[in-house]
BALOBA-1460 file (C-alpha; in Angstrom, 3 decimals):
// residues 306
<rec num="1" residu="x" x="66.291" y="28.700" z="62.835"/>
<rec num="2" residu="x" x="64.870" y="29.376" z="59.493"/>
<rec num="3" residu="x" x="67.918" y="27.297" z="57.800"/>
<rec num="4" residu="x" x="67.580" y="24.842" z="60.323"/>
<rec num="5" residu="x" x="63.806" y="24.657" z="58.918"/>
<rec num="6" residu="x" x="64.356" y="24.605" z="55.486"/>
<rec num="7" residu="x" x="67.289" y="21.809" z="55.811"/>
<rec num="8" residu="x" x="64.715" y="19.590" z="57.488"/>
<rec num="9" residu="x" x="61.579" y="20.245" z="55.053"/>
<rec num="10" residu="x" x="63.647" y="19.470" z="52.129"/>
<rec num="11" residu="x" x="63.326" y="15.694" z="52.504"/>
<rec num="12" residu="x" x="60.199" y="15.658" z="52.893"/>
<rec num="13" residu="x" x="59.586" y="17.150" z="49.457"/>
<rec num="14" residu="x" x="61.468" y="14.694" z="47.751"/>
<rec num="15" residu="x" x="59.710" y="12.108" z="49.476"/>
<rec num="16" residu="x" x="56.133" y="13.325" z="48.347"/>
<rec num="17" residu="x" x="56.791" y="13.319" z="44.741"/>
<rec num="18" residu="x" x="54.074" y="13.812" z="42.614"/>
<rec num="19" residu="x" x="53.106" y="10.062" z="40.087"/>
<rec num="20" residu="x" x="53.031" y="11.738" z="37.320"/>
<rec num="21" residu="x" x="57.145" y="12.373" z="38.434"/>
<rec num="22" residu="x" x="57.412" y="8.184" z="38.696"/>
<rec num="23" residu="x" x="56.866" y="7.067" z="35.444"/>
<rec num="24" residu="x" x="57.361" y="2.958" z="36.180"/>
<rec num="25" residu="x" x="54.401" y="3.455" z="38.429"/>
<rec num="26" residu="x" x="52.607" y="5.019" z="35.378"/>
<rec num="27" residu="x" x="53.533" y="2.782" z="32.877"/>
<rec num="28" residu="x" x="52.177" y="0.166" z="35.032"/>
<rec num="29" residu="x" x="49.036" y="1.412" z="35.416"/>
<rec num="30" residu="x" x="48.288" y="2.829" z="32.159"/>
<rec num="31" residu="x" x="49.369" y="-1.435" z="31.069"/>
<rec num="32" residu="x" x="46.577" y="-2.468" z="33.748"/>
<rec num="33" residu="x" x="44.194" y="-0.702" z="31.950"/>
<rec num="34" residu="x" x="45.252" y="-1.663" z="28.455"/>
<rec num="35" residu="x" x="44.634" y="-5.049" z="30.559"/>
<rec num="36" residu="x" x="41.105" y="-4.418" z="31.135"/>
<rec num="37" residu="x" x="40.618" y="-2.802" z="28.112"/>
<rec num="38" residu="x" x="41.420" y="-6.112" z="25.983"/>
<rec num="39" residu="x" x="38.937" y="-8.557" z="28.091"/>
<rec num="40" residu="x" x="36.006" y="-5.585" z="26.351"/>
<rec num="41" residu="x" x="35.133" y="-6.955" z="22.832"/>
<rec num="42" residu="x" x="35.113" y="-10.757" z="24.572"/>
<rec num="43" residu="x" x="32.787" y="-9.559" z="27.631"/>
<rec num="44" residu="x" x="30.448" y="-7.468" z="25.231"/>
<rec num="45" residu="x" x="29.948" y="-10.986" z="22.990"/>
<rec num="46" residu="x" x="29.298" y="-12.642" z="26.571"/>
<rec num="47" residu="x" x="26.415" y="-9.915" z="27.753"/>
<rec num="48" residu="x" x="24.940" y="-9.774" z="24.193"/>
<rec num="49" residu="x" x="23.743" y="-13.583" z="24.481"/>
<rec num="50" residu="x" x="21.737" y="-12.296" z="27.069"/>
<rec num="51" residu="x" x="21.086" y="-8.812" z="26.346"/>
<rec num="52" residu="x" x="19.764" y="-6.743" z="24.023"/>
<rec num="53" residu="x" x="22.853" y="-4.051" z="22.349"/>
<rec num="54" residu="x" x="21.081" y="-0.839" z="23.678"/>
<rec num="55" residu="x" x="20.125" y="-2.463" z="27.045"/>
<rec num="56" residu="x" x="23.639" y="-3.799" z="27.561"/>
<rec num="57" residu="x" x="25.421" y="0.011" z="26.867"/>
<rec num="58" residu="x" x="22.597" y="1.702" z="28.651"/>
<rec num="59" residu="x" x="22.770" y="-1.120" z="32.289"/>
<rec num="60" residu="x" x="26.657" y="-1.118" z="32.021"/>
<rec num="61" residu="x" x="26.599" y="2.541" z="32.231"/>
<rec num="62" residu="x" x="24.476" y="2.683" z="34.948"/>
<rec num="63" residu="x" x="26.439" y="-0.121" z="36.766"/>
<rec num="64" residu="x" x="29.079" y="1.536" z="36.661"/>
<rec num="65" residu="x" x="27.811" y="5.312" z="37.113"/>
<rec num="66" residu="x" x="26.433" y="3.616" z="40.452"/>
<rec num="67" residu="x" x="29.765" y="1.869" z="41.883"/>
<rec num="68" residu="x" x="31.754" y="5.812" z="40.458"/>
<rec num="69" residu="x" x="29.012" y="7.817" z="42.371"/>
<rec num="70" residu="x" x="29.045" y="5.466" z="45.449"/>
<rec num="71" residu="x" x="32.810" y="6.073" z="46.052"/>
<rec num="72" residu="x" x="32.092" y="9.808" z="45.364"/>
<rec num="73" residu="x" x="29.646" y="9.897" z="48.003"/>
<rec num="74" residu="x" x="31.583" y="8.130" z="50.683"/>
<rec num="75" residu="x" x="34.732" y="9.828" z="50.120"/>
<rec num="76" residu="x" x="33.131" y="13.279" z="49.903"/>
<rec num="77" residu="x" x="34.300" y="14.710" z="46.632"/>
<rec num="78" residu="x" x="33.242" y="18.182" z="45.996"/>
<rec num="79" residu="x" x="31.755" y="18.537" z="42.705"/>
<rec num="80" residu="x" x="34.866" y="19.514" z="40.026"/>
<rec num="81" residu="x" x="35.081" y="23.487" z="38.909"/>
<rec num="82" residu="x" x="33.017" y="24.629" z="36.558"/>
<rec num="83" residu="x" x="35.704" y="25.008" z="34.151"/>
<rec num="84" residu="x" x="36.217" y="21.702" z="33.816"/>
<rec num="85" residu="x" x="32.556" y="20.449" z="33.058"/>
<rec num="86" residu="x" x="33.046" y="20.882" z="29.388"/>
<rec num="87" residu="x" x="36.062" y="18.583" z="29.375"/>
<rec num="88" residu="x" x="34.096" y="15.858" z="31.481"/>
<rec num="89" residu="x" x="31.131" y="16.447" z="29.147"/>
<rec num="90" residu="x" x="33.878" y="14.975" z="26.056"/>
<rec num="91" residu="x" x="34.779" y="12.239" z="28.485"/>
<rec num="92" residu="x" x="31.263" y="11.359" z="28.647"/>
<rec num="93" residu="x" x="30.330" y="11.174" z="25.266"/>
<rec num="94" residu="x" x="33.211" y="9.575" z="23.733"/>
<rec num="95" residu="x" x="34.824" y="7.131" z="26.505"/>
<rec num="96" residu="x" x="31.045" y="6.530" z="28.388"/>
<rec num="97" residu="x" x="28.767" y="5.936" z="25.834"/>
<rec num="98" residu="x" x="29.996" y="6.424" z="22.380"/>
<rec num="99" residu="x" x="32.682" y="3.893" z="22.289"/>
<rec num="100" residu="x" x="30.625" y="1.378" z="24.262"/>
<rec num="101" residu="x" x="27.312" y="2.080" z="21.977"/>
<rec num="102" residu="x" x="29.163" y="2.222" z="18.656"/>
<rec num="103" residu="x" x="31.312" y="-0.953" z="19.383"/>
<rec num="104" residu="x" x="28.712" y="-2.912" z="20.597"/>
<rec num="105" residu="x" x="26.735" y="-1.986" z="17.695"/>
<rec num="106" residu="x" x="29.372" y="-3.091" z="15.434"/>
<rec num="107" residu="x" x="30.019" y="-6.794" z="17.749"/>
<rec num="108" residu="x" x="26.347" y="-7.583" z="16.505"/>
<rec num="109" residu="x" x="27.801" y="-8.663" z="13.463"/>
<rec num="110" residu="x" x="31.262" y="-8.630" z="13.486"/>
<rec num="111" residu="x" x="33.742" y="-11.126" z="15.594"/>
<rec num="112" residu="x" x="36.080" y="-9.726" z="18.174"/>
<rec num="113" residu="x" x="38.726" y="-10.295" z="16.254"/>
<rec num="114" residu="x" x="37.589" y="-7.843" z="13.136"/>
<rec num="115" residu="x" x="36.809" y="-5.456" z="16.125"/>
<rec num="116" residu="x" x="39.943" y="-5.602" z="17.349"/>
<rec num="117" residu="x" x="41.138" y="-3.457" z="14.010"/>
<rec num="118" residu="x" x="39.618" y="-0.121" z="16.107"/>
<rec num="119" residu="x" x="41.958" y="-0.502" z="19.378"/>
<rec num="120" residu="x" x="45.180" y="-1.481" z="16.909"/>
<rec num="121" residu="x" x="44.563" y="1.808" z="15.348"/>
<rec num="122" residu="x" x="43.119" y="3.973" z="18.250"/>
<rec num="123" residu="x" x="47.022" y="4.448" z="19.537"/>
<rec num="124" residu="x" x="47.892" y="6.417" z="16.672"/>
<rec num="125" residu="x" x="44.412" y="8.493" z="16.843"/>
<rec num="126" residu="x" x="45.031" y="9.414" z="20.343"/>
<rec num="127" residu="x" x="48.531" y="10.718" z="19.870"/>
<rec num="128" residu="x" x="47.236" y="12.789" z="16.942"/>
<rec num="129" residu="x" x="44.242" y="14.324" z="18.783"/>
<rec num="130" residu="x" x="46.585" y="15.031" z="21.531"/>
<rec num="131" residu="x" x="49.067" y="16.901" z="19.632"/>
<rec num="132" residu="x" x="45.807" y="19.245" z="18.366"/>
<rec num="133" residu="x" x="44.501" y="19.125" z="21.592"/>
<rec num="134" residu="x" x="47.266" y="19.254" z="24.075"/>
<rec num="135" residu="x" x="49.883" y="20.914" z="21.594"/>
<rec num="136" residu="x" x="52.074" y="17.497" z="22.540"/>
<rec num="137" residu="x" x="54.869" y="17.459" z="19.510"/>
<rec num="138" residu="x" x="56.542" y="13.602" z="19.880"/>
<rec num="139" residu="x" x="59.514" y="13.061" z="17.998"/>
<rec num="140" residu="x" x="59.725" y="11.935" z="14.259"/>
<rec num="141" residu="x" x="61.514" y="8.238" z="16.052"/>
<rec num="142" residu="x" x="58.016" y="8.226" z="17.427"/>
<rec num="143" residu="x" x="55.678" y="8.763" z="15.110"/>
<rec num="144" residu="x" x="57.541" y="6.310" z="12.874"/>
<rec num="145" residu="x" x="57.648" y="3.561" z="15.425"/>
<rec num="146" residu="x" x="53.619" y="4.280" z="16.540"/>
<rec num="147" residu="x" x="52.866" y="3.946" z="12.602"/>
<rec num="148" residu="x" x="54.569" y="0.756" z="12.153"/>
<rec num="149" residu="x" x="52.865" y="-0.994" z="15.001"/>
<rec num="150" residu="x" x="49.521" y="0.304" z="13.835"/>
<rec num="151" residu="x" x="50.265" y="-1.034" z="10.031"/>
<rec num="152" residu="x" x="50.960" y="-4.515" z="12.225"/>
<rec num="153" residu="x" x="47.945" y="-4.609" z="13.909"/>
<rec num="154" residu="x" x="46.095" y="-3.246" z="11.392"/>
<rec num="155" residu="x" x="47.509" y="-5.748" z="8.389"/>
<rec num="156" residu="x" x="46.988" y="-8.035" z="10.922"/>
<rec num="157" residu="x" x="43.253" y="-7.687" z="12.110"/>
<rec num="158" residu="x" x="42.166" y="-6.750" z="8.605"/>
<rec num="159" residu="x" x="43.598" y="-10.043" z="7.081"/>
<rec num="160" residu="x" x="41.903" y="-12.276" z="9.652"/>
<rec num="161" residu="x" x="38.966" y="-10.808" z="8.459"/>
<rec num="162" residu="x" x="39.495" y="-11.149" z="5.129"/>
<rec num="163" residu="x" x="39.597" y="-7.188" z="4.851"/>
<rec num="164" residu="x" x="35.696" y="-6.520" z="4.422"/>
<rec num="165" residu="x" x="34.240" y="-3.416" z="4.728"/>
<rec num="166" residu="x" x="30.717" y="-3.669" z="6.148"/>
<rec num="167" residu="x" x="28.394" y="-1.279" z="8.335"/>
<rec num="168" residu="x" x="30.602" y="-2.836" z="11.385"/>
<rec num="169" residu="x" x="33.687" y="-1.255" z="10.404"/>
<rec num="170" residu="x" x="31.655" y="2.400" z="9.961"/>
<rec num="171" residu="x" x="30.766" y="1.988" z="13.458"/>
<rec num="172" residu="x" x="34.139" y="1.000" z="14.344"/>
<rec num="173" residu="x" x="35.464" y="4.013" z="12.696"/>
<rec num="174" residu="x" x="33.440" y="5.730" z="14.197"/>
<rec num="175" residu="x" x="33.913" y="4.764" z="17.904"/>
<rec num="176" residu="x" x="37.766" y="5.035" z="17.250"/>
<rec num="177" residu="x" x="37.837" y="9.135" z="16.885"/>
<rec num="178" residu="x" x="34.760" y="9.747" z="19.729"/>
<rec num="179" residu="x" x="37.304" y="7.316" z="21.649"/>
<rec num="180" residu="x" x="39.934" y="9.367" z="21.263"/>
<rec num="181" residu="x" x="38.756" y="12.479" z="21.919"/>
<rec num="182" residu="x" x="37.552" y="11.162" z="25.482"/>
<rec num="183" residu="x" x="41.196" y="9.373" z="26.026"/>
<rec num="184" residu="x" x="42.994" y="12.785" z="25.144"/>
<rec num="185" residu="x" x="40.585" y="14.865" z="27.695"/>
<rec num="186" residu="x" x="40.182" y="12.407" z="30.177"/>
<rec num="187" residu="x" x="44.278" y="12.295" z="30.513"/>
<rec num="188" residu="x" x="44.767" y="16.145" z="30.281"/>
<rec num="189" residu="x" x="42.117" y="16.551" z="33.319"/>
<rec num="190" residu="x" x="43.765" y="13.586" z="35.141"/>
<rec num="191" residu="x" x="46.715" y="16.038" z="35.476"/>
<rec num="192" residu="x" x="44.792" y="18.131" z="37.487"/>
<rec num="193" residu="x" x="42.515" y="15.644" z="39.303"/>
<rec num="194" residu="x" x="42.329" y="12.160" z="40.161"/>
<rec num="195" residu="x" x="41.950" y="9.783" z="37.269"/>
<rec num="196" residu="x" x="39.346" y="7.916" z="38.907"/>
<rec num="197" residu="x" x="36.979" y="11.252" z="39.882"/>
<rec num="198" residu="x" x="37.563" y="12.215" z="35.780"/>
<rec num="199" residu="x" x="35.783" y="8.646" z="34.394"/>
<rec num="200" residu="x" x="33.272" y="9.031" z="37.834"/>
<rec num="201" residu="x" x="32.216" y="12.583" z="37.520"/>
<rec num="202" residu="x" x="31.758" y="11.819" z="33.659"/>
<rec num="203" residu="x" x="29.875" y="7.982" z="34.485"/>
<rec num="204" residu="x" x="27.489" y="10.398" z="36.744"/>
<rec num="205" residu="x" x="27.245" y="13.098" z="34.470"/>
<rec num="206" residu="x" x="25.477" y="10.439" z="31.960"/>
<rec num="207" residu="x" x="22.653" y="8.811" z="34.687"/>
<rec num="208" residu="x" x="20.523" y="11.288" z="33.889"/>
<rec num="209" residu="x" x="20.159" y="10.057" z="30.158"/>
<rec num="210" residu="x" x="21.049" y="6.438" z="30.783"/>
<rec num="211" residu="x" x="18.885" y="5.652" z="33.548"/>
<rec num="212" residu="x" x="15.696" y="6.315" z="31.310"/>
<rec num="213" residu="x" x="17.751" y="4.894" z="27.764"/>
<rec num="214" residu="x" x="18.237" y="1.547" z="30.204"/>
<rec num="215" residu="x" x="14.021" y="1.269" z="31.469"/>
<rec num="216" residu="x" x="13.084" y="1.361" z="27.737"/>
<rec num="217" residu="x" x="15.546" y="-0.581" z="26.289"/>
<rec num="218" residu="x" x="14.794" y="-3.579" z="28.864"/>
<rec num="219" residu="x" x="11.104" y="-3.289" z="27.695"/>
<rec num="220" residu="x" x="11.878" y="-2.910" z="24.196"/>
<rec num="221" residu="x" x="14.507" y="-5.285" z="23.919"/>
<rec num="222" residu="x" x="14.331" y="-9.154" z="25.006"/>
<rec num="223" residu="x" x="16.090" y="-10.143" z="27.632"/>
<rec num="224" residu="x" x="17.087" y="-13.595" z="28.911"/>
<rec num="225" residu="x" x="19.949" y="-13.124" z="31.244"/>
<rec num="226" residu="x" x="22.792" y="-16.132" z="31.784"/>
<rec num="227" residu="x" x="26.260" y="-16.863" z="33.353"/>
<rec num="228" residu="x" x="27.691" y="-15.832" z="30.789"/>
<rec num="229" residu="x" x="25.862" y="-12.363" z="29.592"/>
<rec num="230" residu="x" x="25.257" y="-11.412" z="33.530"/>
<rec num="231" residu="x" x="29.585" y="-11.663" z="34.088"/>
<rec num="232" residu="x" x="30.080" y="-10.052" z="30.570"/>
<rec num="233" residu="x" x="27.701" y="-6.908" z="31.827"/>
<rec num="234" residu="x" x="29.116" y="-7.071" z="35.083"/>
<rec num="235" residu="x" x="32.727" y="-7.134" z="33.703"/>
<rec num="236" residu="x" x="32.126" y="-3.989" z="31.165"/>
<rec num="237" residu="x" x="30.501" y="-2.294" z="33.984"/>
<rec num="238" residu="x" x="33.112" y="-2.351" z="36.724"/>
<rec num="239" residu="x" x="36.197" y="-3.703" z="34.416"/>
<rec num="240" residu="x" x="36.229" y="-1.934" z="31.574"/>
<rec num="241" residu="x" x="33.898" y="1.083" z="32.394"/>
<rec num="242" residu="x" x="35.215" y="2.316" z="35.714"/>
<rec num="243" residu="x" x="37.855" y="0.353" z="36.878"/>
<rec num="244" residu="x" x="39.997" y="-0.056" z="33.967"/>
<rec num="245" residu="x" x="39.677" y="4.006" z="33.190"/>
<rec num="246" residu="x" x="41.246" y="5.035" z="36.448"/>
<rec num="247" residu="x" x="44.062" y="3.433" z="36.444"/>
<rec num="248" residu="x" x="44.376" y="4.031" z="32.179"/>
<rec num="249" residu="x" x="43.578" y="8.104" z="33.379"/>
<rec num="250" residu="x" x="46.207" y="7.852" z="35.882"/>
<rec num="251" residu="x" x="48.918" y="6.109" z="33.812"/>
<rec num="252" residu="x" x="48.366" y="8.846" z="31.079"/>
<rec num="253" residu="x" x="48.892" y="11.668" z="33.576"/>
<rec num="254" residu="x" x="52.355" y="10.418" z="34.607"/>
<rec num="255" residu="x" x="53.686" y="9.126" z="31.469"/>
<rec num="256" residu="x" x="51.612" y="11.650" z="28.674"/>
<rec num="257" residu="x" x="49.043" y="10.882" z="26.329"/>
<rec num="258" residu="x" x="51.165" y="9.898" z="23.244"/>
<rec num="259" residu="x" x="53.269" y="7.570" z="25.126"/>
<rec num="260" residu="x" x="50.545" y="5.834" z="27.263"/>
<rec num="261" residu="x" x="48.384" y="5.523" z="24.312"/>
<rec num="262" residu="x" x="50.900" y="3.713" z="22.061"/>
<rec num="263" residu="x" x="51.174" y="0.947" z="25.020"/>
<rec num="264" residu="x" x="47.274" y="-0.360" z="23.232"/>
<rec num="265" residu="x" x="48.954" y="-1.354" z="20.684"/>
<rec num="266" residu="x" x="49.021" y="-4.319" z="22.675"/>
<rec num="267" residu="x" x="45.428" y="-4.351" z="22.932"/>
<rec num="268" residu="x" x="44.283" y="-6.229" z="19.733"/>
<rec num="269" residu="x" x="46.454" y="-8.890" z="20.340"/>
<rec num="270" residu="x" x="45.425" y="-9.507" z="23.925"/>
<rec num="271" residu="x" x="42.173" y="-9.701" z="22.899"/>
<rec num="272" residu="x" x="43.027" y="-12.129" z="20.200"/>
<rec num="273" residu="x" x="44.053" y="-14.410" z="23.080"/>
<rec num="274" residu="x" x="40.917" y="-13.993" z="25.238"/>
<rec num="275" residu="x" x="38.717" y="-14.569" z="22.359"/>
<rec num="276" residu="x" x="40.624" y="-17.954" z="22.019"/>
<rec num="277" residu="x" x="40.013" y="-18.875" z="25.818"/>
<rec num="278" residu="x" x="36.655" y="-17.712" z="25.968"/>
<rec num="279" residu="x" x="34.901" y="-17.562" z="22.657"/>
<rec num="280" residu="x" x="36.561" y="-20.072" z="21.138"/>
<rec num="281" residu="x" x="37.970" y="-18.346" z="18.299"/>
<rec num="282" residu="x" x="40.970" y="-19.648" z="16.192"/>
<rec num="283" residu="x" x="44.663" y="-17.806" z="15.559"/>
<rec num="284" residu="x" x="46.714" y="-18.553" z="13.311"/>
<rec num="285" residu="x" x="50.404" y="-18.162" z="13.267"/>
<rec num="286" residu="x" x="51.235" y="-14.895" z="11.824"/>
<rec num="287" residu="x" x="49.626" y="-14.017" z="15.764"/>
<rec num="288" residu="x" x="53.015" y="-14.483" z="17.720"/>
<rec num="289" residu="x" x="54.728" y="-12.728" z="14.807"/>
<rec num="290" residu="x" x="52.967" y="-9.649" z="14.440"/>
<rec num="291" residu="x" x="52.810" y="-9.766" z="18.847"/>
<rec num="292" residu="x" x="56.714" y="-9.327" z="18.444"/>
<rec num="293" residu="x" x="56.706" y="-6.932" z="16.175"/>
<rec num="294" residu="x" x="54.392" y="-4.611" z="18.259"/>
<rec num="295" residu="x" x="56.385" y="-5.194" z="21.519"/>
<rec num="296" residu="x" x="59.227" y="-3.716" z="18.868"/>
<rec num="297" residu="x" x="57.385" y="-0.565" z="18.765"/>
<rec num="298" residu="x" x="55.990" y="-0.058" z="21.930"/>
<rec num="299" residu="x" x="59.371" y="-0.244" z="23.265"/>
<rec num="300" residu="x" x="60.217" y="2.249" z="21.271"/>
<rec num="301" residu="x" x="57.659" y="4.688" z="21.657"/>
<rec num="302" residu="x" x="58.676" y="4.197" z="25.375"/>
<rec num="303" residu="x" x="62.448" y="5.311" z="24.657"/>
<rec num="304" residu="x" x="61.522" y="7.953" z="22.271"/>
<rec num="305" residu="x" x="61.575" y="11.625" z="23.682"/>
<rec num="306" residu="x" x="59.409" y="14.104" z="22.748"/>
């Protein structure tokens, strides 16, 4: 009887493979977020028509922190273990409202495109703070590749802005390492909890310092809501703040930090588009050229073993 048992529960744990054990599924979703992700620096230029920088990053947070806590709630998640508080805490302050604060900051006086430099160089962050954090070691094919597609981007981005250095690119220097401290914690806890309780736990965590941050920035700053700034908020709330994290959490889990991270490489250059379609900026044609050579090196980070 007991072989008989055994013979029969061995399908059954092949069938309930863990994701992180599919990574297709994870490259996927880690690309949906890089997705989301890229529509940011466009949505943040919508909502600060309308919006004041400190009340946008404060209400977004909120948004969002309300829509995480909401599907909390309902589902009944127990609150995480105290051990991993401190990790949420990093989430928090690099992924919730550094990044957010710092870059929209920065998209007061910068374009999108200039902006763009921080997520064509955040790959190559992440991967670094992971292999201090997470003791990942990715092979030398790897580091190689991820350094030539952040030269591309970077060359790229940098010449389009005519390679300035103004108070913009300290806060985008800034929002790239608190950024990547919160990517490399938030995808070492999504290995041991759902991606989307990491970014909600941390999104709740933050309410009880951006709920009062939002009531005086709204009656500090002037506010004169439109289409346009009401969908930008609404997109960096639920897009970018929630939405777009679980599934980037999730994909990191399954595939690893280094390998999901080097898929933003992508980033820039999607945004380059949107900022075409919906801001009306201008490319020129060194765009599809360095686009190929990034898909170069993002398919071979992909390949490249650790």
């Amino acid at each position: 009887m007991r072989a008989q048992s055994s013979a029969t529960a061995a399908p059954r744990i092949a069938v309930a493979a863990p994701e992180r054990d599919r990574p297709g599924f994870g490259t996927l979703q880690a690309a949906l977020g890089v997705i989301a992700f890229s529509l940011t620096f466009p949505a943040t230029a919508w909502g600060l028509e309308g919006f004041g920088p400190w009340s946008l990053v404060a209400v977004r947070s909120v948004l969002a922190a309300l829509i995480a806590g909401g599907a909390l709630l309902v589902l009944r998640v127990p609150l995480p273990a105290r051990r991993h508080w401190p990790g949420l805490a990093v989430v928090a302050a690099g992924v919730v409202l550094g990044f957010p604060l710092l870059t929209t900051l920065a998209l007061q006086t910068s374009t999108t495109a200039h902006a763009a430099v921080v997520v064509g160089l955040l790959p190559l962050t992440t991967a670094l703070c992971s292999a201090l954090r997470v003791g990942t070691r990715p092979s030398r094919t790897f580091w190689a590749a991820a350094l030539a597609g952040a030269a591309a981007v970077a060359a790229f981005t940098v010449q389009q802005s005519g390679g300035a250095l103004s108070t913009a690119d300290l806060y985008l220097f800034a929002a790239l390492l608190v950024c990547a401290a919160g990517y490399t914690e938030g995808g070492r806890l999504a290995r041991v909890m759902p991606g989307w309780q990491v970014i909600g736990w941390a999104l709740v965590l933050c309410l009880p310092l951006t709920v009062p941050v939002a009531a005086l920035a709204l009656a500090q700053e002037p506010w004169q809501p439109t289409a346009h700034s009401v969908a930008g908020l609404l997109w960096v709330a639920a897009g970018s703040q929630f939405l777009g994290l679980v599934v980037w959490y999730r994909g990191m889990a399954a595939i690893g930090i280094p390998k999901a991270s080097q898929l933003q490489l992508a980033q820039p250059l999607l945004t380059l588009v949107w900022s075409v379609l919906l801001l009306g900026e201008h490319l020129t044609v060194a765009a599809p050229l360095t686009a190929a050579a990034v898909l170069v090196c993002i398919a071979v980070t992909q390949r490249a073993r650790g």
